[in-house]
N, C-alpha and C positions, 0 to 999 in steps of 0.2 A: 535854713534848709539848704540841704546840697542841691549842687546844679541838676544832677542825677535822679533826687529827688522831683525834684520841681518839673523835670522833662518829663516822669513818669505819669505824675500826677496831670500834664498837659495833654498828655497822651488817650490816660484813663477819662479824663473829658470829652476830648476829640472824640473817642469811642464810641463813648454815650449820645452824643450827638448826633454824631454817625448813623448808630443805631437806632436812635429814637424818631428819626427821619426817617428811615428805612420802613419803620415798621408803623408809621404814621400815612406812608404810601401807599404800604400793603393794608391798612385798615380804608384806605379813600376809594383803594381798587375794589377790594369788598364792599361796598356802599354800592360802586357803579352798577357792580355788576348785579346785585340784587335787586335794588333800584329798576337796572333795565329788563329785570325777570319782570317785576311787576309790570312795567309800564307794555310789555309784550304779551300780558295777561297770562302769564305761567303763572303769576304768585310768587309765595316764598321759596326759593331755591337756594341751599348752601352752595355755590358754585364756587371754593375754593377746593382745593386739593385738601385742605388740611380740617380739621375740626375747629378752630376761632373763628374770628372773624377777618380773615387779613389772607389777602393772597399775595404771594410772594413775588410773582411775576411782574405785578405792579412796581412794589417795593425798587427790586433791583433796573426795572423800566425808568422808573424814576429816579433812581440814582442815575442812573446812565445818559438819562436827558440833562444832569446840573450839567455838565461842561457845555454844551449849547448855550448856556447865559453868555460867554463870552463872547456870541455872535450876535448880542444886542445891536453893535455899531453894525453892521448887515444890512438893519433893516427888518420889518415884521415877517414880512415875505420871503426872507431866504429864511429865515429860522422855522417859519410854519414848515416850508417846503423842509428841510432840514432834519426836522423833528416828526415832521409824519413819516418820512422813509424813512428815517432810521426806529420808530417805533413800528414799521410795516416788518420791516426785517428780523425785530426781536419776535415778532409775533410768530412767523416763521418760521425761523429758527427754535421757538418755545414748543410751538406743535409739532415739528419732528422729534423734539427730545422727548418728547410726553408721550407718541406714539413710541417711541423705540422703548423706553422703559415700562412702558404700561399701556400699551399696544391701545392706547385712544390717547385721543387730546380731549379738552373741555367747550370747544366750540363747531360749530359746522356753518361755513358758509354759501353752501351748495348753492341755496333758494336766492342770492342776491346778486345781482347781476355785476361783471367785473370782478369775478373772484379768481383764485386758483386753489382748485384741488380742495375750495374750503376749506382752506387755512385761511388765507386772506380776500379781503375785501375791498375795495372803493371806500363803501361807505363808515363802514367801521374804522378805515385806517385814515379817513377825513375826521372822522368823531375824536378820536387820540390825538391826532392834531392840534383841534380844538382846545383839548383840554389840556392837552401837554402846553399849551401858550398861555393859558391860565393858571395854569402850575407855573409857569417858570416866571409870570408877570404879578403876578399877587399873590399865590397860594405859600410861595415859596419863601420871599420876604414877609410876610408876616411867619411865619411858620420859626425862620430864624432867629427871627426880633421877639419869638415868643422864649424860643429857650435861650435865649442870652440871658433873660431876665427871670429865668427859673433857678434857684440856690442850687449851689453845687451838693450839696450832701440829699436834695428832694430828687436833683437828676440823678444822683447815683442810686436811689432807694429806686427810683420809678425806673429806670432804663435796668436793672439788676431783677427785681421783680417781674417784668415785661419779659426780659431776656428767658428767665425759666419757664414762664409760660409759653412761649413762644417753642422754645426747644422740646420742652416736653411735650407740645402737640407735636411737631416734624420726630419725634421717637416713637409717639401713638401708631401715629400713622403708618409706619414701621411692620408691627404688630396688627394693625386692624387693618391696615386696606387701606383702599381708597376709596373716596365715593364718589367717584368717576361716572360709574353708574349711574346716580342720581341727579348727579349733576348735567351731565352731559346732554348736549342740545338733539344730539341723534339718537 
């Protein structure tokens, strides 16, 4: 096999990995947040943007927390700190994009004390903290050490398949809307 070869193919793994991480976030963040619909007694609420199960914001949240592992020697407490303002600020930064393009965002934090403008919150942005330190302490290594040990031709079929499902609902949604509406805590 050419070197060419072989870099391509290291590549198209990386990808999958990549990807299947990615969208292994975006199914955890859909858990939370359903999850926290029940335990707020709404019920079942699809509170993603999209028609699956997997919100995206998660997803690339969670991508954007791996480089924080490297602040393990830190200490717990500079990475919590670390990791909850910089998750404070995706959230931020997420609800203005979501208002500008579709004149709402998906949460409201009006009713909780130490917010702004209900986008963000105290206690929500303590909660991601949380869990973002459990993601990067256990969720994470296991997660890796799970597809290391997944065949390569199984990760290609599953992150290949995954991938159209995934893109065909972000094309739906295109076409149908959002359900913003239904979702949305206001």
């Amino acid at each position: 096999m050419k070197l060419s070869q072989l870099m391509k193919k290291e590549n198209a793994k990386a990808a999958a990995d990549i990807f299947l991480i990615f969208l292994f976030y975006c199914v955890c963040g859909w858990i939370y947040e359903v999850a926290l619909g029940f335990i707020q007694g709404r019920g079942f609420i699809n509170r993603g943007y999209l028609f699956g199960p997997w919100l995206p914001i998660y997803g690339f949240g969670a991508m954007m927390m791996l480089p924080f592992l490297k602040m393990k020697s830190k200490g717990p407490l500079a990475m919590f700190v670390a990791t909850t303002l910089f998750a404070t600020l995706i959230e931020l930064i997420a609800s203005y994009a979501m208002e500008y393009f579709n004149g709402a965002w998906l949460w409201d934090y009006s009713d909780l004390p130490l917010n702004f403008q209900g986008r963000i919150a105290v206690w929500p942005s303590l909660r991601f903290g949380i869990l973002i330190m459990a993601m990067l302490d256990a969720v994470h290594p296991l997660l890796t050490g799970l597809l290391e040990r997944i065949p390569w031709r199984v990760k290609r079929v599953l992150a290949s398949i995954l991938a159209v499902l995934f893109f065909a609902d972000c094309i739906a949604r295109l076409f149908y809307g959002s359900n913003l509406k239904d979702a949305a805590l206001f």
